[in-house]
C-alpha angles and dihedrals in degrees: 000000000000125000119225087001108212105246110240134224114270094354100304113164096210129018102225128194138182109209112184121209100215097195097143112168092338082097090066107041090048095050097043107029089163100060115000094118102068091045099102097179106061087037097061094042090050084049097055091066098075092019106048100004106042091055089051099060093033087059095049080045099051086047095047100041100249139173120192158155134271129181119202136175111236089238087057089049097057079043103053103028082162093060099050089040087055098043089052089046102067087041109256135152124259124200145203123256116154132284105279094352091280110182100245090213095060101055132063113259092248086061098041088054086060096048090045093040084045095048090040088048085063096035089066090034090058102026106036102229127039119277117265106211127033134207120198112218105263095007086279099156119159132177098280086048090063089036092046086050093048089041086058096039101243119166101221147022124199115187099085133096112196099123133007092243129060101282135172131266116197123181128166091285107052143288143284141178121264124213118198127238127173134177093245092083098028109108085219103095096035097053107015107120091148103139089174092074105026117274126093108176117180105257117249132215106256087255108049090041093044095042091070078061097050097032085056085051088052086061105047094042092060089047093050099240147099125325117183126179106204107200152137145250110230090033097050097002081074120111102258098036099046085054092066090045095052091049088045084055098043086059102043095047094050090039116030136061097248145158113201109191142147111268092246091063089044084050098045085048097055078039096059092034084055088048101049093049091245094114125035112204131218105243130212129203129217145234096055089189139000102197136021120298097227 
């Protein structure tokens, strides 16, 4: 059960959404700097995300009638300008989620406003307009994460895990949607066997690592919330395991109550409910803590 459920366009039982990490070989230059660049093998796995994967899902899109989200570094984004153009082009929704996926924790927060000013600089080259939702890699966000994205008047954030529906943040400086994301329908830890930068799951078959995705929707299908597959494109986006998701998708879309959406639109619905005085959100503070816990 879900307490105060969100009320969904046209009587759909659970808001979905696919939001697509599009790292591509950024994981690999920003965990080894020194000598990335001579390691062929991560960087041809990172590459078939936006080259083989990402065609892929924007074709079963394109046939299904999907909208969805995509979350790109800035550094992905100059690298694959065919990616981003085709993203655009079916008009999806792309993210933003870091420079070259920095881990927002590690660095000082002068460091982490260039990264973010230098990733937003080629959002709104490439994209015309500034992002509207934003994903910290690896779901790192700290206090000056949620202050930099207020600062810069994004929607949403989705990199924090506080409820299983959409709920508020709200810091000195102002507020912000947050979109929840959670590891239990992340394909990480089902398909990560990436050594190079320090995970080595064992690998499951499309089906077993897919089903803790689709058994979480279950869930929150039968509780009338949000459901979000956080994935990636050259770990799900790959042949045998696409194929489970679009018939996943084939059947929830012919048999279930669902909105699929981007997460901005999602965003800019519980946006308009919350104006208009129909649905009232749970709000969070921040900051949690100012000083260690010891």
């Amino acid at each position: 059960m879900i307490r105060n459920p969100i009320p969904w366009p046209n009587g759909a039982r659970c808001a979905c959404a696919i939001s697509f990490d599009v790292d591509a070989d950024s994981l690999i230059h920003i965990a080894r700097p020194n000598d990335s660049f001579d390691r062929l093998y991560p960087i041809t796995m990172g590459r078939y995300g936006p080259t083989i994967g990402l065609p892929r899902i924007l074709q079963t899109y394109r046939r299904l009638g999907l909208k969805q989200s995509f979350f790109m570094p800035g550094w992905t984004m100059q690298h694959y300008p065919d990616a981003v153009e085709a993203i655009l082009k079916d008009g999806h929704e792309i993210g933003h989620h870091g420079y070259i996926h920095e881990d927002p924790t590690t660095i000082s927060g002068a460091e982490q406003r260039e990264a973010f000013q230098r990733a937003l600089e080629i959002h709104v080259a490439m994209t015309g307009r500034k992002p509207r939702g934003y994903r910290a890699p690896v779901y790192n966000a700290n206090n000056a994460t949620i202050d930099l994205l207020i600062e810069h008047g994004f929607a949403y954030d989705s990199s924090l895990m506080a409820d299983d529906i959409p709920y508020l943040m709200r810091t000195a400086r102002g507020s912000l949607y947050e979109m929840p994301p959670h590891w239990g329908s992340d394909d990480w830890p089902q398909f990560a066997h990436y050594g190079e930068i320090g995970y080595m799951m064992p690998v499951k078959s499309p089906s077993e690592g897919l089903a803790a995705s689709f058994e979480e929707f279950e869930a929150a299908y039968e509780a009338g919330g949000f459901w979000m597959g956080i994935w990636h494109p050259f770990l799900t986006g790959r042949l045998a395991r696409w194929r489970v998701v679009e018939r996943w998708l084939e059947h929830v879309l012919a048999e279930r109550k669902v909105w699929f959406a981007p997460l901005e639109a999602i965003a800019a619905h519980i946006d308009g409910l919350v104006a208009s005085g129909t649905y009232q959100i749970r709000v969070e503070t921040l900051p949690y803590f100012t000083q260690p816990v010891s």
